[in-house]
C-alpha angles and dihedrals in degrees: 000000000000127000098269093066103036089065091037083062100031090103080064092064101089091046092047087050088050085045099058095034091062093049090049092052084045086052099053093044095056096043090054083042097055095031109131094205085055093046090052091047092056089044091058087042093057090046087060094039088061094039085058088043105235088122125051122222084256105053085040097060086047089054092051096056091061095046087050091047096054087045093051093049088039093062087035091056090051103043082050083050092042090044096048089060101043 
């Protein structure tokens, strides 16, 4: 990029700073939702809040299906991430 158009798109600087800013907090977000680890963590927290009976089996199960959802797009999403580069 010369000098000519670098001044000519200097004014898009804000907006491309609040661009990348917003895919990299999409980014993050998607990464910590489809976390396994994460994942794991909230399925053991929905096994001791049934234990302690502030769940019952049904809304559990609900619960689980969720978790194994996001589990299951979240290993969809990487091996379509891990398959585009090799």
């Amino acid at each position: 990029m010369g000098l000519f158009t670098g001044l000519l798109t200097l004014p898009l600087a804000p907006v491309r700073g609040v661009t990348w800013l917003a895919e990299t907090l999409v980014t993050q977000a998607e990464e910590r939702l489809y976390d396994p680890g994460r994942i794991n963590a909230e399925l053991q927290g929905l096994a001791d809040r049934v234990a302690d009976g502030e769940l019952t089996e049904e809304e559990a199960a609900a619960l689980e299906d969720e978790l194994f959802e996001r589990l299951i797009e979240g290993r969809r999403r990487a091996g379509a991430l891990g398959g585009a580069g090799g």
